[in-house]
C-alpha positions as CSV (number, residue, x, y, z in Angstrom):
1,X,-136.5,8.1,129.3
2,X,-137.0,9.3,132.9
3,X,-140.2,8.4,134.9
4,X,-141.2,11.7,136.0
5,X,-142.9,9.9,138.9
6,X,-140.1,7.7,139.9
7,X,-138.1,10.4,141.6
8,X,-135.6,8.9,144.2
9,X,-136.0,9.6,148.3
10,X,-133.5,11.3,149.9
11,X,-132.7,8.2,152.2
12,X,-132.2,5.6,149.1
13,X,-130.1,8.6,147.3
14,X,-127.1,7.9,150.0
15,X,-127.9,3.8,150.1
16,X,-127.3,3.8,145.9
17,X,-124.3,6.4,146.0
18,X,-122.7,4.6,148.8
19,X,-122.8,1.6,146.4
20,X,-121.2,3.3,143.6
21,X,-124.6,4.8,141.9
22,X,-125.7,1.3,140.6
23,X,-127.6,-1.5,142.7
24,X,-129.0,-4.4,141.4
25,X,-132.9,-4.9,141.5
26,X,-132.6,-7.6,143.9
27,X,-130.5,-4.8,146.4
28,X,-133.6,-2.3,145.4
29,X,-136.2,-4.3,146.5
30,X,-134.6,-5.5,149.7
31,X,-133.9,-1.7,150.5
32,X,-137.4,-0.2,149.7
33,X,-139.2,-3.1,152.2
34,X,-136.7,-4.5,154.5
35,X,-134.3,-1.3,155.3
36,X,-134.2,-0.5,159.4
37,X,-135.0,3.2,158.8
38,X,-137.5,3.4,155.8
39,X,-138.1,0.4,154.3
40,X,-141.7,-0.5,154.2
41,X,-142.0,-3.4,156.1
42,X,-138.7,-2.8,158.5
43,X,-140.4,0.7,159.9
44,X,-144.1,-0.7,160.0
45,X,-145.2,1.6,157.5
46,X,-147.5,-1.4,156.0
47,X,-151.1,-1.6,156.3
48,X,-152.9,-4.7,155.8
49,X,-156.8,-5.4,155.8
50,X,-159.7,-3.7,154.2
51,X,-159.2,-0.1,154.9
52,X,-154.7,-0.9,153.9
53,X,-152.6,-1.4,151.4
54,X,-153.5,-5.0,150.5
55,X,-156.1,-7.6,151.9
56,X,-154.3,-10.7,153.0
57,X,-156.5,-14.0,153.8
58,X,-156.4,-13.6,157.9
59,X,-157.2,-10.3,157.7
60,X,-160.6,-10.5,156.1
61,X,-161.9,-12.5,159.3
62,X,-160.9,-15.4,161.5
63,X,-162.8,-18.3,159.1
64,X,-159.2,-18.5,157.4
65,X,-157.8,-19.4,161.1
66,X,-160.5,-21.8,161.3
67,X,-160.1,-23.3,159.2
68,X,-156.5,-24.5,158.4
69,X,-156.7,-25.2,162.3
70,X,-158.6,-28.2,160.9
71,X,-155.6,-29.3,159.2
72,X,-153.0,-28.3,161.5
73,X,-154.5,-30.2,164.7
74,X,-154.4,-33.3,162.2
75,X,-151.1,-32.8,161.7
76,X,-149.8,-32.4,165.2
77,X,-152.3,-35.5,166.3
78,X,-150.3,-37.5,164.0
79,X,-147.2,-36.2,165.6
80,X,-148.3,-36.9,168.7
81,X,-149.6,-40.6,167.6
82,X,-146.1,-41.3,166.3
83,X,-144.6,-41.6,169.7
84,X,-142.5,-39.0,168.8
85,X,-140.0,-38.0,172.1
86,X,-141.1,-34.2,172.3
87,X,-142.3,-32.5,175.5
88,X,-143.3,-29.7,173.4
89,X,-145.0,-29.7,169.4
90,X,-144.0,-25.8,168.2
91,X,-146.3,-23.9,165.7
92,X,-143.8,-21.6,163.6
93,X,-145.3,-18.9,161.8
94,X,-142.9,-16.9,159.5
95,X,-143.1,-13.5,158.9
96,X,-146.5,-12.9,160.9
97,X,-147.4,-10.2,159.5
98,X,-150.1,-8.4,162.0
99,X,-149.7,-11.6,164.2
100,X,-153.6,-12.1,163.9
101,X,-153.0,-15.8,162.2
102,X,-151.2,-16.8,165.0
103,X,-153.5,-15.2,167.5
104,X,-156.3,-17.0,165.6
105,X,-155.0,-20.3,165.2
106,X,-153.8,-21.0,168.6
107,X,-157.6,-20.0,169.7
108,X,-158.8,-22.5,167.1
109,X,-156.7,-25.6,167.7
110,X,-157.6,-25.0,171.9
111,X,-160.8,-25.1,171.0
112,X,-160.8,-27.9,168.4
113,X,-158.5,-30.2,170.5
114,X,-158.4,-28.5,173.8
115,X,-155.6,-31.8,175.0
116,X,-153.5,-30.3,172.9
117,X,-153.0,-26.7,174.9
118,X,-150.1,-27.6,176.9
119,X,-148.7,-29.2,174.5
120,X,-148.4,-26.5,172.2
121,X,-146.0,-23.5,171.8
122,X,-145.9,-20.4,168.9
123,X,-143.0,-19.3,167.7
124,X,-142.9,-16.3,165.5
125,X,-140.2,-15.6,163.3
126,X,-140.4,-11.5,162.3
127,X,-137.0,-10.0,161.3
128,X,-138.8,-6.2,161.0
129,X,-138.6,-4.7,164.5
130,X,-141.6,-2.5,163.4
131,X,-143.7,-5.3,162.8
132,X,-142.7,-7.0,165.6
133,X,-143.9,-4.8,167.5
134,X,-147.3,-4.8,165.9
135,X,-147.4,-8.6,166.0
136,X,-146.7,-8.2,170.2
137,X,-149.9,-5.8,170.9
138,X,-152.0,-9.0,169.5
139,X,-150.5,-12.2,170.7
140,X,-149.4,-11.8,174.2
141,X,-152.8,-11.7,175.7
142,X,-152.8,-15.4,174.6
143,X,-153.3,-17.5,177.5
144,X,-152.3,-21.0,178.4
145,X,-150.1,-21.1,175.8
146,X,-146.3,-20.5,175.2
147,X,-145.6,-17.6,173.0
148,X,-142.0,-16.4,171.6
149,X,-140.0,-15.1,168.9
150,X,-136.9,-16.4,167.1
151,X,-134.8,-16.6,164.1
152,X,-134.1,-19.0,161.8
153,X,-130.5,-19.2,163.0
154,X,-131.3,-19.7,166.6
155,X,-133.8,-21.9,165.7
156,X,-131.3,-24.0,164.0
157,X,-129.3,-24.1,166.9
158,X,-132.1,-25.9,169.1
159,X,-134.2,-27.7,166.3
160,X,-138.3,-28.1,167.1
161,X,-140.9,-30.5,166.2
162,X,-144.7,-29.2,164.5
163,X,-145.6,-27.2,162.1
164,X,-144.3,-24.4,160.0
165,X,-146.6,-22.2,158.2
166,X,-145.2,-19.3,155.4
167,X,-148.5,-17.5,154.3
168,X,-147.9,-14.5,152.0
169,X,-143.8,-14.8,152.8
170,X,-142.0,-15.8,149.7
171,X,-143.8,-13.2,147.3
172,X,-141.9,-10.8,149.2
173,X,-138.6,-12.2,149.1
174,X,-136.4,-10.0,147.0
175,X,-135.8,-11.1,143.6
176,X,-133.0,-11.2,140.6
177,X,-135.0,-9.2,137.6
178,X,-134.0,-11.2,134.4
179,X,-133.7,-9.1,130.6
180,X,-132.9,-11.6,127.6
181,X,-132.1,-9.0,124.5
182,X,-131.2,-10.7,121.4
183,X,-128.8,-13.6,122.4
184,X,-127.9,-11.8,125.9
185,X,-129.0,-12.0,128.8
186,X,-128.8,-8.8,131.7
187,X,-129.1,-8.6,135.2
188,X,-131.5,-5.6,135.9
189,X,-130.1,-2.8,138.3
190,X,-131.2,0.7,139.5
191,X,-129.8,3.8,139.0
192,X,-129.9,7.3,139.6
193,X,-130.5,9.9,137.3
194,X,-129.7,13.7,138.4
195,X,-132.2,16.1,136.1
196,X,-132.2,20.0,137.7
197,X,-131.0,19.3,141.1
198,X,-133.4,16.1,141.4
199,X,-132.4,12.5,141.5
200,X,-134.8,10.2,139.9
201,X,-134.6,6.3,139.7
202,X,-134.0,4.3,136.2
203,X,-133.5,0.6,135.4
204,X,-130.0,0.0,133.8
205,X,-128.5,-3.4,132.4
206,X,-126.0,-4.8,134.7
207,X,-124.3,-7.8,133.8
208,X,-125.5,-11.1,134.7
209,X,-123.7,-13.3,138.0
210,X,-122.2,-16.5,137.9
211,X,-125.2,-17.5,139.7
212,X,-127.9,-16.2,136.9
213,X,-126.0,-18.6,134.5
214,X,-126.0,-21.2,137.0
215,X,-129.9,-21.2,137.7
216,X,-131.0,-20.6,134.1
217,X,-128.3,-23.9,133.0
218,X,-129.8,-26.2,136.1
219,X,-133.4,-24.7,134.6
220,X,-133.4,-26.3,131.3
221,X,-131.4,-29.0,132.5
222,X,-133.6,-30.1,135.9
223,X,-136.8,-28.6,134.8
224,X,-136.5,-28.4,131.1
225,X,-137.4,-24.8,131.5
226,X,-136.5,-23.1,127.9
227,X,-134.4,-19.8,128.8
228,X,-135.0,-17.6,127.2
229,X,-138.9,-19.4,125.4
230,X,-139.5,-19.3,122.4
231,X,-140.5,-16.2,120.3
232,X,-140.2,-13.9,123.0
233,X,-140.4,-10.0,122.1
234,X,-136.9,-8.4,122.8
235,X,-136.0,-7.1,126.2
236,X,-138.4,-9.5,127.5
237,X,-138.3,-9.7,131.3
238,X,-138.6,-12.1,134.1
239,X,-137.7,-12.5,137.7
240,X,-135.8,-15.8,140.2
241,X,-136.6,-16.2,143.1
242,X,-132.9,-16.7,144.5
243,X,-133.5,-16.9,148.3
244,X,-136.0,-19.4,148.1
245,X,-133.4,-22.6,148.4
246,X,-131.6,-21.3,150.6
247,X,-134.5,-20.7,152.9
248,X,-135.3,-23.9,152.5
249,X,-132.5,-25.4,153.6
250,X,-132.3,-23.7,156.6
251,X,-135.8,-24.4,157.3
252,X,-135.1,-28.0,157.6
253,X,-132.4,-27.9,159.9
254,X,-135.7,-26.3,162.0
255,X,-137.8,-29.2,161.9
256,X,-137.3,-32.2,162.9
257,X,-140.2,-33.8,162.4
258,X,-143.1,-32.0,161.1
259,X,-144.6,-29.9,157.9
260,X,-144.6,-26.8,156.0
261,X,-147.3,-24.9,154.6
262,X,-146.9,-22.4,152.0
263,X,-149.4,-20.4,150.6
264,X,-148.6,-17.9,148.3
265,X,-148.9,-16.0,144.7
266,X,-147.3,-19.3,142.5
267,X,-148.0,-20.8,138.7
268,X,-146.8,-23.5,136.8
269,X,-143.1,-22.9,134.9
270,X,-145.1,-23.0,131.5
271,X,-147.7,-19.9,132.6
272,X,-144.3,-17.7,134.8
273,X,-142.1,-18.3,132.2
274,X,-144.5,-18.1,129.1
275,X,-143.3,-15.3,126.0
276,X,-146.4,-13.5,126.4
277,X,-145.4,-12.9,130.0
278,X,-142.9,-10.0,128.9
279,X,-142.4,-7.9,132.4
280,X,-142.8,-11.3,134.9
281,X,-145.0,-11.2,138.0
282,X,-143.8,-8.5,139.6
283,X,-146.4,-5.7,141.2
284,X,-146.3,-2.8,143.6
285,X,-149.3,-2.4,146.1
286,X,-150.4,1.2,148.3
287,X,-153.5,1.7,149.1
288,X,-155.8,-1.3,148.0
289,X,-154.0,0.0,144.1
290,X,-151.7,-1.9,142.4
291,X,-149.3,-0.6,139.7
292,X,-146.3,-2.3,137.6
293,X,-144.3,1.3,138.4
294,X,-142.1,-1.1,140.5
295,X,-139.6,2.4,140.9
296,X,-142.9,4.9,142.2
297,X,-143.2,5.9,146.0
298,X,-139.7,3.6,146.4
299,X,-140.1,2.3,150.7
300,X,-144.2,3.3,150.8
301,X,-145.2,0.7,148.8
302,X,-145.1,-3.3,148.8
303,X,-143.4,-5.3,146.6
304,X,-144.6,-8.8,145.0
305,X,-143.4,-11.4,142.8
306,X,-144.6,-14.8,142.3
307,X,-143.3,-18.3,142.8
308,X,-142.4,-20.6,140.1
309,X,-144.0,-24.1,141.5
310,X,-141.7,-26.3,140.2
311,X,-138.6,-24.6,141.1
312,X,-139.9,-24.2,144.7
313,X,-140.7,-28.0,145.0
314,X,-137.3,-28.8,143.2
315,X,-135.7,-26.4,145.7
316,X,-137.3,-28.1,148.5
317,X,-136.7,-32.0,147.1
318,X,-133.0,-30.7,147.2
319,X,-132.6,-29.7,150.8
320,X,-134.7,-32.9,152.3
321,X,-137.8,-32.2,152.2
322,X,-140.5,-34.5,151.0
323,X,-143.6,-33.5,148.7
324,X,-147.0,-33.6,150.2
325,X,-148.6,-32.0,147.5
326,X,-149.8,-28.5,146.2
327,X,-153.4,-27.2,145.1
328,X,-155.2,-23.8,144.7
329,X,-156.4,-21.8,148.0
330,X,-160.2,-22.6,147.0
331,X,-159.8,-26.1,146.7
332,X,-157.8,-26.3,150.0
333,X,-160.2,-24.7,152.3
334,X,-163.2,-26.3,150.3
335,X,-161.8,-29.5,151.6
336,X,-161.4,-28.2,155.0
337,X,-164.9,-27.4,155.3
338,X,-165.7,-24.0,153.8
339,X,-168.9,-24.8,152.7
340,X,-170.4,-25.6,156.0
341,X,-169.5,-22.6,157.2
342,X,-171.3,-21.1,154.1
343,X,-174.4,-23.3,154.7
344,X,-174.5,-22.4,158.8
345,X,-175.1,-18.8,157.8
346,X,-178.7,-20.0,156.5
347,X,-179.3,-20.1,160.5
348,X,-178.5,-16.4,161.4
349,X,-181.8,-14.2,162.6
350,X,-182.8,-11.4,160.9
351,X,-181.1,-9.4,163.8
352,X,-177.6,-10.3,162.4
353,X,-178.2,-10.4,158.8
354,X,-175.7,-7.5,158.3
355,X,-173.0,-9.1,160.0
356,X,-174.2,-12.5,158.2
357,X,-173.4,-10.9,154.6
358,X,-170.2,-9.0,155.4
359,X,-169.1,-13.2,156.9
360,X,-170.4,-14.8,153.4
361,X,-168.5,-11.4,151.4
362,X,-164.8,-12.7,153.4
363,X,-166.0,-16.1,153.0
364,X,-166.2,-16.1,149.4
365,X,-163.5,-13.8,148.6
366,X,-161.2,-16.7,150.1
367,X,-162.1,-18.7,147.2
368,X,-162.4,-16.5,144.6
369,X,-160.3,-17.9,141.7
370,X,-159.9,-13.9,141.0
371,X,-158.5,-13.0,144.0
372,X,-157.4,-14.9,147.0
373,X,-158.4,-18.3,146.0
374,X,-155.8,-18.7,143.3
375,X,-153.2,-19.0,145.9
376,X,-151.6,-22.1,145.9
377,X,-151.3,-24.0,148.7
378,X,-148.1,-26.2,149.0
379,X,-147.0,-28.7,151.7
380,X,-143.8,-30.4,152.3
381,X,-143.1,-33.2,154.8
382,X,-139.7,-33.8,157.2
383,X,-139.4,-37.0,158.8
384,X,-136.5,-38.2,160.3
385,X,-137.6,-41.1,161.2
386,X,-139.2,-42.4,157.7
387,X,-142.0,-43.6,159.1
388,X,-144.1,-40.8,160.1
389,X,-147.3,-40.2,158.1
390,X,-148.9,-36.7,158.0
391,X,-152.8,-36.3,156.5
392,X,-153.7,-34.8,153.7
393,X,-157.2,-33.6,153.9
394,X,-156.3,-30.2,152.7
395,X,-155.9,-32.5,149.4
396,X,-159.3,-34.1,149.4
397,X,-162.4,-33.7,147.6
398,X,-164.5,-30.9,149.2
399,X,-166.7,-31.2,152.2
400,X,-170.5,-30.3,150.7
């Protein structure tokens, strides 16, 4: 049955015909947010903030830059305390998004440990051209510090030492949609569908790659993962994350010596790939709305999946990185001092108590364990040296 709302742009009519009429859901998700002409992210047709299509934690204020400053100046302390022989410690911020993170972090750590301003660059690593040049309109009145963008590849090429931080990334890495029908199991694709002179999109069963058997075998057998669970309904869905290793691997030919921070949309194995999770993770944001019509206003419209914890970890154990550890987004910045910054707002005057409430509002809706504070927070570790010891204090009990 045709979704009378899902009808098909002209633009991703050509990209499907030109693939013979069929693409794959992973294809159809890269297309609607990465393509150079339309996709949503590629032509800077996303939003993001209060008044966009989704809120994103640095968006709501600069407290979330404030904070994880705390932890990132530890981090390049003790990368600096290690004797380690850099002239430079880099701050790496994939896919920046509106670049007001990076803007706001680099003004944090030179104010928390001003010694560290010349020895500090940012690198930003944006492959959309239309967010780039968002991201340029807000970093390059930075002073003092060097500012730049890469890729991964050149990156690779000349390999830094500091700190890489993925906020909100992964979820929008394209993903393999999963079916399991009876004893079967399908790779999800898109279609077209011609009705009166109009093309409209439908989901077809394609059959599965050699690599969708390989990562649901190396599931059950590195993870014990059950594919498909137990008493699932038929046609019961789910998605893999299938650039995730990958990206890791590369990302350690980056670093030297260092961390990375993830924070994204993640649960456990036993809550992503649960029976009464029948259509996975997946969600499609405009306008503050979200909808699981993943095939409506195809390239206006964000895509999200998210991660599987245990297969990121795994995936990161696997291309030499070590485990730091991993907690929700309320705990983290709890730990990081959150509630002070609560407490301090006791002190406003009467003058300011407008801008006093709209603070605690963003403050709190960081930790909401509705909203943004169920994000999970995950750190990983390289050391080529074996002897380098990064802090923790995201990890620790909460500063009251």
């Amino acid at each position: 049955m045709i979704d009378p709302i899902a009808r098909c742009p002209e633009w991703l009519i050509d990209r499907i015909v030109n693939r013979g009429g069929s693409i794959s859901f992973y294809e159809y998700m890269d297309l609607v947010l990465n393509d150079p002409e339309n996709g949503f992210y590629a032509t800077g047709k996303l939003k993001i903030g209060k008044s966009g299509d989704f809120c994103t934690s640095p968006s709501l204020s600069n407290d979330f830059a404030r904070l994880l400053a705390i932890q990132v100046v530890d981090w390049l302390l003790d990368l600096e305390k290690s004797k380690i022989d850099s002239e430079l410690f880099s701050i790496i911020e994939i896919g920046p998004g509106e670049g007001t993170l990076s803007r706001d972090l680099i003004m944090e750590i030179v104010e928390i440990a001003p010694a560290l301003t010349n020895k500090i660059e940012l690198i930003l690593v944006e492959l959309n051209f239309g967010m780039r040049r968002r991201q340029e309109k807000v970093v390059n009145n930075l002073k003092d510090v060097n500012c730049r963008w890469s890729n991964i590849e050149d990156l690779i090429l000349r390999p830094v030492n500091g700190v890489i931080i993925a906020n909100e990334v992964l979820d929008a890495f394209p993903v393999e949609r999963l079916i399991f029908s009876g004893s079967k199991v399908f790779r999800q694709g898109v279609s077209l569908k011609k009705i009166n002179d109009v093309y409209f999109l439908e989901f077809v069963d394609l059959k599965p790659t050699s690599e969708i058997i390989e990562f649901l075998e190396e599931s059950n057998s590195l993870l014990k993962i059950e594919f498909p669970p137990k008493h699932i309904c038929d046609r019961w869905v789910t998605e893999w994350h299938c650039d995730v290793q990958s990206w890791l691997a590369k990302l350690s030919k980056v670093l030297i010596n260092g961390s990375l921070l993830i924070v994204d949309y993640a649960m456990e194995s036993k809550r992503y790939y649960n029976a009464m999770r029948n259509d996975g993770t997946l969600i499609s944001y405009r306008d503050q709305v979200a909808t699981p019509n993943l095939l409506k206003d195809a390239g206006l419209c964000d895509l999200t999946a998210h991660l599987c914890i245990e297969s990121t970890i795994n995936y990161a154990l696997t291309n030499g990185w070590k485990f730091m550890g991993e907690t929700r987004q309320g705990q983290a910045l709890l730990a990081l001092g959150l509630s002070t910054f609560l407490y301090s707002l006791q002190n406003i005057s009467s003058n300011d108590l407008s801008a006093a409430l709209n603070r605690r509002e963003s403050l709190l809706r960081l930790v909401d364990p509705m909203g943004l504070g169920d994000f999970r927070w995950m750190a990983f570790q390289k050391d080529n040296s074996n002897d380098l010891i990064l802090g923790k204090r995201f990890l620790e009990e909460p500063i009251s």
